[in-house]
Phi, psi and omega in degrees: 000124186271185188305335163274314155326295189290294172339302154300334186306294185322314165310333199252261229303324199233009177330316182278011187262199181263170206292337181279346163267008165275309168334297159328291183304340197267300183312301169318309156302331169280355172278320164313300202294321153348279199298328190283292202326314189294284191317297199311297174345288206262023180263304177288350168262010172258004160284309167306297181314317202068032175273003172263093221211098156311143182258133174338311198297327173268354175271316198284285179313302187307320179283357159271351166294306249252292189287306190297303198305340214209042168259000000 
């Protein structure tokens, strides 16, 4: 979601709170979405490596998961 987007959401959804806890609320999402890039980084690079290794078992539930949800 870019930056204008979330602005307006924060503005509709949380409008009644004061302006320094919007504020807040803003730093904090933008420290998360940091924090996603770096885990995808460094996930596609154990990937490129082949250090990266799902185990079956959790690939098998999720997609069974998947299937029960979305019958």
């Amino acid at each position: 979601m870019d930056e204008k987007k979330l602005k307006k959401l924060i503005e509709e959804k949380l409008g009644h709170l004061k302006e320094e806890d919007i504020k807040k609320i803003e730093k904090y999402l933008s420290e998360e979405k940091k924090l996603r890039r770096q885990k995808i980084e460094k996930i596609k690079e154990m990937i490129e490596k082949g250090q990266y290794n799902v185990p079956p078992e959790k690939v098998a539930e999720k997609i069974l998961e998947y299937l029960k949800k979305n019958r």
